[in-house]
C-alpha positions as CSV (number, residue, x, y, z in Angstrom):
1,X,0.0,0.0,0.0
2,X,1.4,3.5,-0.7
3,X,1.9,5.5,2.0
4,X,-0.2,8.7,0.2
5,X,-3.1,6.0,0.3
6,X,-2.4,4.7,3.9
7,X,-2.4,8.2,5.1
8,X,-5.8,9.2,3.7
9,X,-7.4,5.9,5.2
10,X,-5.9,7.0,8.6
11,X,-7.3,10.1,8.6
12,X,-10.6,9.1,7.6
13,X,-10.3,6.1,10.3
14,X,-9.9,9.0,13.0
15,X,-12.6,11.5,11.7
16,X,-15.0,8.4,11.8
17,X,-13.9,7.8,15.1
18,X,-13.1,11.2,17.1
19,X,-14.9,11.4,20.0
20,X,-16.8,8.2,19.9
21,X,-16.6,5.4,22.2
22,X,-15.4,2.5,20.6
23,X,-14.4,-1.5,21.0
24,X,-12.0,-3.0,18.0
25,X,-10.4,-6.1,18.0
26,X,-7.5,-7.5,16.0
27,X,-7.2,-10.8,15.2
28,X,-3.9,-12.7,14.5
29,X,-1.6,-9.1,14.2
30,X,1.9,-10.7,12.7
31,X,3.5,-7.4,12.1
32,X,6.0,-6.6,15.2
33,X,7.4,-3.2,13.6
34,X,7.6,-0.7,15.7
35,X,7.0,2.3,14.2
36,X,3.8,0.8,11.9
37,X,2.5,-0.4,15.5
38,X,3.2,3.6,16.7
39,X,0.9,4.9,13.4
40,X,-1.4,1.8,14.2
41,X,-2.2,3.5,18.0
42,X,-1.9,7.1,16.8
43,X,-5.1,7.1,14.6
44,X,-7.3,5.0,17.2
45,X,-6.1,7.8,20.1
46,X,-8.9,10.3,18.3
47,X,-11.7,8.2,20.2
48,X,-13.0,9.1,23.5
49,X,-11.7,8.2,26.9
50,X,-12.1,4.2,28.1
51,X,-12.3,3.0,24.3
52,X,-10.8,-0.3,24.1
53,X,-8.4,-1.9,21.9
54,X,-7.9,-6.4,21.9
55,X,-4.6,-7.3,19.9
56,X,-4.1,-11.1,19.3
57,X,-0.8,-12.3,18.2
58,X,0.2,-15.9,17.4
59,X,3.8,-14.6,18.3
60,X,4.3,-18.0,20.8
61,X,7.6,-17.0,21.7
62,X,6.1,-14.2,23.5
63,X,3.1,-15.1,24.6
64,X,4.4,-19.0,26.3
65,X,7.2,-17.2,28.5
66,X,4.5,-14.8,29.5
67,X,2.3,-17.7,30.5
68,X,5.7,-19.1,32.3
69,X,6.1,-16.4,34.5
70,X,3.2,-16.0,35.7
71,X,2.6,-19.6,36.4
72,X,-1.0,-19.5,36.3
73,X,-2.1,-16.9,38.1
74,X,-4.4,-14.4,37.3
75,X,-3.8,-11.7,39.8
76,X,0.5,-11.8,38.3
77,X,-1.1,-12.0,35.0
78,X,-2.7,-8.3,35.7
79,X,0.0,-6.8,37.5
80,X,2.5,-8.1,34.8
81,X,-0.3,-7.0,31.9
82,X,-0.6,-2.9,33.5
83,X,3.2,-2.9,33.6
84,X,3.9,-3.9,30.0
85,X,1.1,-1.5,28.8
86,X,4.3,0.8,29.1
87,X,6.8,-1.0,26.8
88,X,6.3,-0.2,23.0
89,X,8.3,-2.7,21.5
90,X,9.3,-6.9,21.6
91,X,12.9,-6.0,22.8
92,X,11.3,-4.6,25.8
93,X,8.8,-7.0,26.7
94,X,11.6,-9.7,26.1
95,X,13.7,-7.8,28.8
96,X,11.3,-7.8,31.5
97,X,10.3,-11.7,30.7
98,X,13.8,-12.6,31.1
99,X,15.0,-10.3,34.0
100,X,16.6,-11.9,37.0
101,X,14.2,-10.8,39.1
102,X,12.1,-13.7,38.6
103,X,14.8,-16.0,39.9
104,X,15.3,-14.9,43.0
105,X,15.2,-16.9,45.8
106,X,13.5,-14.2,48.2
107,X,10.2,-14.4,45.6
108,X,8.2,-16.5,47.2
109,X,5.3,-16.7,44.7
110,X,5.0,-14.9,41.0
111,X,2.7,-12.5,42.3
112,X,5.6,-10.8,44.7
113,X,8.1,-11.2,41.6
114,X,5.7,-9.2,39.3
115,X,5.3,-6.9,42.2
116,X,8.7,-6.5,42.5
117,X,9.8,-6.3,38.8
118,X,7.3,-3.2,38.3
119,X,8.9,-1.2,40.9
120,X,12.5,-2.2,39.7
121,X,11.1,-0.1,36.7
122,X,9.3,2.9,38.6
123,X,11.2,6.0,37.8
124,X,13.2,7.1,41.3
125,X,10.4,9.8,42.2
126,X,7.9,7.7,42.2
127,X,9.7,4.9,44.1
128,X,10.3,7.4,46.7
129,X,6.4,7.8,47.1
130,X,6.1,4.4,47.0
131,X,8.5,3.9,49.6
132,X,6.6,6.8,51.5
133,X,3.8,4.6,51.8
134,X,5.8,1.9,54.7
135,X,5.2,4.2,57.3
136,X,1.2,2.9,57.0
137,X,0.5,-0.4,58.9
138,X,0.5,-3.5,57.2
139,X,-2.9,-4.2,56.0
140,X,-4.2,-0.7,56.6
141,X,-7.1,0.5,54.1
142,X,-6.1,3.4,53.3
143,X,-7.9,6.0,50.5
144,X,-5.9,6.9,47.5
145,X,-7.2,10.5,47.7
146,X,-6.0,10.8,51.3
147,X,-2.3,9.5,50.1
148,X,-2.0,11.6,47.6
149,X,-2.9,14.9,49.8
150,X,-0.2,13.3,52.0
151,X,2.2,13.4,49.3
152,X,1.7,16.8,48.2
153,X,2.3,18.0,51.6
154,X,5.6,16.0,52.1
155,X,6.9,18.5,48.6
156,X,10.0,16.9,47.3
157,X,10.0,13.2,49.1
158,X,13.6,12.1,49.8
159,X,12.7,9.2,51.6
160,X,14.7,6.5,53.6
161,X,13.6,3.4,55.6
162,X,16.1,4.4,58.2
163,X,14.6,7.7,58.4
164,X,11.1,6.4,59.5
165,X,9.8,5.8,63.1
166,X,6.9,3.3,63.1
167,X,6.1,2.0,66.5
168,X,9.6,1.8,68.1
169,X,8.7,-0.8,70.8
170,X,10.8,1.6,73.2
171,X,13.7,1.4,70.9
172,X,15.4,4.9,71.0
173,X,15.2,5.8,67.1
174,X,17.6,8.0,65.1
175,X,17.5,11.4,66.3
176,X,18.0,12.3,62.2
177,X,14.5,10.3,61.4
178,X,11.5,12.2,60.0
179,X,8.2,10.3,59.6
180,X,6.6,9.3,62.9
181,X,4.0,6.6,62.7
182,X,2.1,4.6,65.2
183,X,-1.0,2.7,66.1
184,X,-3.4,4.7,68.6
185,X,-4.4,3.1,72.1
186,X,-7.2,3.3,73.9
187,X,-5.6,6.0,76.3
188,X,-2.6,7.5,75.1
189,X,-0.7,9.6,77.8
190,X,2.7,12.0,77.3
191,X,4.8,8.9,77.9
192,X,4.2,7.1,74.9
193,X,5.5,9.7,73.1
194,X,8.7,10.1,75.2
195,X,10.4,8.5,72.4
196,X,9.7,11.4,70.2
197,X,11.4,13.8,72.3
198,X,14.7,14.5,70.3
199,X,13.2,14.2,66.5
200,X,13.5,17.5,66.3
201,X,14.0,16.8,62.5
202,X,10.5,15.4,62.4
203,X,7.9,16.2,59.5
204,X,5.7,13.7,59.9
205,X,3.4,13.3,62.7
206,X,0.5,10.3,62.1
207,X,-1.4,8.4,64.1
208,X,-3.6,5.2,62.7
209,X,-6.6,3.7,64.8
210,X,-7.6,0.2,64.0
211,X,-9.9,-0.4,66.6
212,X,-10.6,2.6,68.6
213,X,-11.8,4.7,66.1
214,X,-13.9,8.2,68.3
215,X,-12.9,6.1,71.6
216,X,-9.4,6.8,71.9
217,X,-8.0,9.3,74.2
218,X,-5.5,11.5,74.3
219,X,-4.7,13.5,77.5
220,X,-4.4,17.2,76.7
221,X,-0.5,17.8,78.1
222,X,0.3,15.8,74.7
223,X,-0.5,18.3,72.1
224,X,1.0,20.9,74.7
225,X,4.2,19.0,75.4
226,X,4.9,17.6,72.1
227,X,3.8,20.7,69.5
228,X,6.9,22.9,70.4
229,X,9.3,20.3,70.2
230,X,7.9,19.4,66.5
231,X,8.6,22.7,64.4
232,X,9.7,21.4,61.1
233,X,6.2,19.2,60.9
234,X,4.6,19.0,57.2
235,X,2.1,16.7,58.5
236,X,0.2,16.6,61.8
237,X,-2.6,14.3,62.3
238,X,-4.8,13.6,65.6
239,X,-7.6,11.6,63.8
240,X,-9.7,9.8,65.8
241,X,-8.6,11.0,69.2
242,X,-11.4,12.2,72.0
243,X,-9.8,15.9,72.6
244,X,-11.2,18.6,72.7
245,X,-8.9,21.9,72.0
246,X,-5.4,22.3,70.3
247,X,-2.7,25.1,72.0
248,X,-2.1,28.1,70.3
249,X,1.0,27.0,69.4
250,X,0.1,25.1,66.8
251,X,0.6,28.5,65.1
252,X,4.4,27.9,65.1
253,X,4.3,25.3,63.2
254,X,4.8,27.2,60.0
255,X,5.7,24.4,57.9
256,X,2.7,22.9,58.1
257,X,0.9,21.9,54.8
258,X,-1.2,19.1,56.4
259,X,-3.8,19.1,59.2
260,X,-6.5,15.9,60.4
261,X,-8.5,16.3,62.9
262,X,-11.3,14.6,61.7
263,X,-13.3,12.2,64.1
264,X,-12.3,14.2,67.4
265,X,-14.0,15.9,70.0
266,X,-12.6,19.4,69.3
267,X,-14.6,22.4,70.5
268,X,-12.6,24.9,68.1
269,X,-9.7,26.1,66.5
270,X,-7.3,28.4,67.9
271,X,-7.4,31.9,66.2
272,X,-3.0,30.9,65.5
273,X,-4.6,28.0,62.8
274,X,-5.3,31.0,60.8
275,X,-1.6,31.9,60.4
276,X,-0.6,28.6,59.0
277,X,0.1,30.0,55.7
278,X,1.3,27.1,54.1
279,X,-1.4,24.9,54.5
280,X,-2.5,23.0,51.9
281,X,-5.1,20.2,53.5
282,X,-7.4,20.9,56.9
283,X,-9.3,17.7,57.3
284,X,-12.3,18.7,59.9
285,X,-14.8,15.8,58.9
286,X,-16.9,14.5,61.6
287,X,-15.8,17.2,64.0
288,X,-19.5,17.0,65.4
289,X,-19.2,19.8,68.1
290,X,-16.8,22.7,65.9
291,X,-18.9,25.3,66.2
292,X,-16.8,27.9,64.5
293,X,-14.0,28.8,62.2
294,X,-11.7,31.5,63.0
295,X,-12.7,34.9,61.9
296,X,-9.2,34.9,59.7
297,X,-9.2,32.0,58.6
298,X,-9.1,33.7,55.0
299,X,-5.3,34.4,55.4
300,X,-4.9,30.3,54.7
301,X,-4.4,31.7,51.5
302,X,-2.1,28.3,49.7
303,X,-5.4,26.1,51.5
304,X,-6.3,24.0,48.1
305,X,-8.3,21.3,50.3
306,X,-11.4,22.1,52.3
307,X,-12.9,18.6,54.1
308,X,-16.1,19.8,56.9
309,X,-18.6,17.1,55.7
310,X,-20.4,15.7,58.5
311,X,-19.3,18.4,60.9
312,X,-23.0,19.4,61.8
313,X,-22.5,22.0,64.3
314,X,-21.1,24.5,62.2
315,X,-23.1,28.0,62.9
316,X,-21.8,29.2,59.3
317,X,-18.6,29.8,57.4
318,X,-16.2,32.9,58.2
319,X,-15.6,35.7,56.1
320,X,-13.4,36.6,53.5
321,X,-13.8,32.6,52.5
322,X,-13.4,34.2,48.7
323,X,-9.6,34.9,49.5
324,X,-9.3,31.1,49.5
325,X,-8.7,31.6,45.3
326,X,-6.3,28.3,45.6
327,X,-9.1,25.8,46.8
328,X,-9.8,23.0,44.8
329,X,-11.6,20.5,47.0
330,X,-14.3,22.4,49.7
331,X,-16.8,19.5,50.8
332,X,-19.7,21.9,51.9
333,X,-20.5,25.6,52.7
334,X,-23.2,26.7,55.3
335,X,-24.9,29.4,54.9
336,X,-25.7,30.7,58.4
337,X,-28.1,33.3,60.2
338,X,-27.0,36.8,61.1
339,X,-23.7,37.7,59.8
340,X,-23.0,34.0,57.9
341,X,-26.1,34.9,55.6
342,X,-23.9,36.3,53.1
343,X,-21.4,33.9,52.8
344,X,-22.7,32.4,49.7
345,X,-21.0,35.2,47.5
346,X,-17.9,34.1,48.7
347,X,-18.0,31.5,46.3
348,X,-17.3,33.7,43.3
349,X,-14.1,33.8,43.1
350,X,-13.3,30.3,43.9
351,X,-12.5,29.5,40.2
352,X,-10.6,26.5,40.9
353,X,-13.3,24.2,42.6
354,X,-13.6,20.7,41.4
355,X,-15.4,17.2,42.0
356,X,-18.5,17.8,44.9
357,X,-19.6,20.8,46.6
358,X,-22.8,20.8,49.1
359,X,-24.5,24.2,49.5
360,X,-26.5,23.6,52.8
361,X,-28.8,26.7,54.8
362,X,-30.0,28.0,52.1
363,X,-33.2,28.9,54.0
364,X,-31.1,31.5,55.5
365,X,-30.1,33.7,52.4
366,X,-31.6,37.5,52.6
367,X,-30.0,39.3,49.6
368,X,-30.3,37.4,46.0
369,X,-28.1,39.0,44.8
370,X,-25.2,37.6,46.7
371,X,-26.5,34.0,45.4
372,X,-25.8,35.5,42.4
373,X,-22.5,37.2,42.4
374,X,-21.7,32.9,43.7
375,X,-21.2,32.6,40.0
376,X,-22.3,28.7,40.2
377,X,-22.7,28.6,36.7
378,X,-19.1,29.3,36.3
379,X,-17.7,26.4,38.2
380,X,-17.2,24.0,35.3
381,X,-15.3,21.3,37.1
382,X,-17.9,20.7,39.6
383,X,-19.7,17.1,39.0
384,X,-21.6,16.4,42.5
385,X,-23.7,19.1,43.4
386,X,-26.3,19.3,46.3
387,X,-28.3,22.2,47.4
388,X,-30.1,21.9,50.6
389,X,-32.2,23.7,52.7
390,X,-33.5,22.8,56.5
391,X,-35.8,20.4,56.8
392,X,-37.1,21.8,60.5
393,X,-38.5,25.2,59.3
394,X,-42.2,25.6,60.7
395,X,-44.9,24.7,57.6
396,X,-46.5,28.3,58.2
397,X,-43.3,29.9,57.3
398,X,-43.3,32.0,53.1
399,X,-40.7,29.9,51.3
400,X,-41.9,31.5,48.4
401,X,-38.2,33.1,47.7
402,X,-36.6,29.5,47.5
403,X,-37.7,29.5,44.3
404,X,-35.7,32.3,43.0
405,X,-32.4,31.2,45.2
406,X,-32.8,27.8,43.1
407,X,-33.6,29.5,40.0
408,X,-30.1,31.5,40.3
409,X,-28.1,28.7,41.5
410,X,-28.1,27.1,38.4
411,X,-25.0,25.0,37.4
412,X,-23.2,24.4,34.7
413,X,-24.5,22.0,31.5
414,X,-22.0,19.1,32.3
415,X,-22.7,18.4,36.0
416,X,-23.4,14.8,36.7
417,X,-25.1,14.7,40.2
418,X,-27.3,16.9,41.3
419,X,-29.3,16.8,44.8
420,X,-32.4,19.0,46.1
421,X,-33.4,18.5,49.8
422,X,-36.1,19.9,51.6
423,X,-36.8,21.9,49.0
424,X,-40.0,24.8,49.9
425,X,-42.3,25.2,47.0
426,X,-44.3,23.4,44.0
427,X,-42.2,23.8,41.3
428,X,-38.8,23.6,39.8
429,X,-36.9,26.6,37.8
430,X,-37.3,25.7,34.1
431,X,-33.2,24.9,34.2
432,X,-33.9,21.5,36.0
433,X,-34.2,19.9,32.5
434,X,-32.3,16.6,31.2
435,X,-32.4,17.5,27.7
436,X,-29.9,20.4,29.5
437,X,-27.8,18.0,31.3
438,X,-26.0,15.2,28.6
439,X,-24.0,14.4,31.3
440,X,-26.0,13.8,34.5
441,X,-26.4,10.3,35.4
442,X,-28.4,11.1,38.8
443,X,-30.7,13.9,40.1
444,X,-32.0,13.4,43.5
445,X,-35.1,15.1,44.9
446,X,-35.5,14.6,48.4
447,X,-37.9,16.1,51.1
448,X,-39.5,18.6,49.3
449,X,-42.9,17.8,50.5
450,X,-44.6,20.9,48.8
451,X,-43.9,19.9,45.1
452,X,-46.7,19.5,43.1
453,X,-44.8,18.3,40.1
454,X,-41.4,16.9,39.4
455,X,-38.8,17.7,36.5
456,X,-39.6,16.2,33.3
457,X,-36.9,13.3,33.3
């Protein structure tokens, strides 16, 4: 075939195909050339995200030492398969099938070879992350999303196994080491943590509970003792502990860039947290009895991650919320009485907001126009959406003006989820339409007990 001709069926291959979702199989593929194989994958890479492509080959040289390795097993046959996705040509594939790695005498099974030959390959940053992750327990289950904000904080990892601290059994630990680690008791006191008093090089601070999750204790001298000693922290966690204030010298800590204290007993934050202006992640979810937010906490300018779901007790958010122009993540916003009525504008200039966003007391907006100058519309990487309003108010009450608060809050045309709770009056704004959302694959109405008629779905 000439190439003017192959050329012209390639591009008429990828103009039939852009953007559409597509499943191709080919059968009994003998040619291992490279570069035809690279021209091959560029003209099926017009299609959409998650097509598929099935190559069979009767290439048995291949394909039998593949089937060696792996001796059977299906779950060395994946790892093996999602590592080799990566190597574009025979040579390579042969290198990896022969490498020595699979006769070791320390591999106990294929599955730990295939393991092991895939991070032989990792490049050396991401072997340091992957290396990060031996300061977790063994058999922890652990959420990728919560890793990743781990490693963000951490900045450039140089990681060493020597430089870890993972339950030291008493052992006095290198005064040099940097990630502390250890499983929570039911009562932890200041000795326990007598072992940490000379890692003054510290950045890591993180606590896992296996059993006592809410029930364990931590006596307040801890935070009080332990906090000053601990400048040079990056990542300070007291999840799961019953305590119920932090000292204002968490203030000090100006390194910080990572901040749990979800699942604890804590009253409120201490008016320093708002100087913390490297912080990156502040984790308050399931904080049941935070009441408030310090009144600066806008100064947390570099804060990209926002987590208060489930903390209930929150009167409303502070203000100057719209200074926050870095978040990304920011689980909900509460739009309280008084003074925390406006709060929904400060959602305008938070460009950057992405994945789910819950918009909750929205009985308690006065002025339209801030819901307005919120600028939901605008928010285009928003999927999750749910906009609620209190489900307690007294039936006699007007809730006549919900309608136009809903009517403004319209989102953008590719959201996916969108939830309306205790919604006040009989109808929807003419936005809440399908045909206007291609992409949403769930709408929720819940609790709204005066509708007469629902969207037409």
């Amino acid at each position: 075939m000439s190439w003017t001709l192959q050329n012209w069926l390639q591009n008429k291959l990828k103009e039939k195909l852009k953007w559409k979702k597509f499943f191709v199989v080919l059968d009994d593929l003998r040619n291992e050339n490279y570069h035809d194989g690279s021209i091959l994958r560029a003209t099926f890479e017009a299609g959409a995200p998650r097509s598929t492509i099935v190559i069979t080959t009767r290439n048995e040289g291949v394909s039998s030492m593949t089937v060696k390795r792996c001796k059977g097993s299906p779950l060395a046959a994946k790892v093996l398969d999602g590592f080799l996705l990566s190597k574009m040509n025979r040579h390579e594939w042969e290198d990896v099938l022969k490498s020595k790695i699979w006769d070791l005498p320390q591999m106990e099974s294929e599955i730990y070879a295939a393991l092991m030959l895939s991070y032989h390959h990792l490049p050396s940053h991401l072997k340091r992350c992957f290396a990060y992750c031996s300061i977790l327990p063994k058999d922890y289950l652990f959420e990728e999303k919560r890793l990743v904000l781990l490693w963000m904080a951490e900045g450039d990892i140089c990681f060493k196994m020597e430089d870890r601290v993972w339950d030291n059994n008493g052992r006095k630990p290198s005064t040099k080491a940097r990630y502390l680690s250890y499983l929570g008791g039911y009562l932890d006191g200041i000795q326990k943590f007598e072992v940490f008093n000379d890692l003054t090089c510290s950045r890591t601070f993180l606590p896992f509970m296996l059993s006592f999750l809410g029930r364990c204790c931590l006596t307040s001298n801890v935070p009080l003792k332990l906090l000053p000693k601990l400048q040079r922290l990056r990542v300070l966690s007291f999840s799961g502990y019953r305590m119920y204030e932090l000292p204002e010298s968490i203030g000090d800590l100006k390194y910080l860039r990572f901040l749990d204290l979800s699942w604890t007993t804590i009253r409120s934050l201490p008016d320093s947290v708002a100087t913390l202006y490297n912080l990156q992640t502040l984790i308050l979810e399931c904080c049941y009895y935070i009441k408030k937010l310090p009144s600066t906490f806008g100064n947390l300018v570099n804060l990209r991650h926002l987590n208060i779901r489930g903390a209930n007790a929150l009167e409303g958010m502070p203000p100057q919320m719209g200074k926050l122009t870095c978040l990304q993540s920011l689980s909900n916003i509460v739009v309280g009485k008084g003074s925390y009525s406006r709060v929904i504008k400060e959602l305008g200039p938070l460009l950057h907001l992405r994945e789910t966003l819950c918009i909750s007391g929205l009985e308690n907006v006065i002025n339209r126009e801030d819901v307005r100058d919120a600028r939901l519309i605008e928010k285009h990487n928003l999927y999750r959406l749910s906009l609620e309003w209190n489900g307690n108010l007294d039936e006699s009450q007007d809730r006549t003006s919900e309608f136009d608060v809903l009517n403004i809050l319209q989102p953008h045309k590719g959201l996916k989820k969108l939830t309306v709770k205790h919604y006040g009056c009989a109808k929807f704004p003419t936005w809440l339409k399908v045909p206007s959302f291609s992409n949403m694959v769930r709408l929720e109405i819940e609790s709204c007990a005066k509708c007469t008629s629902l969207p037409l779905v």
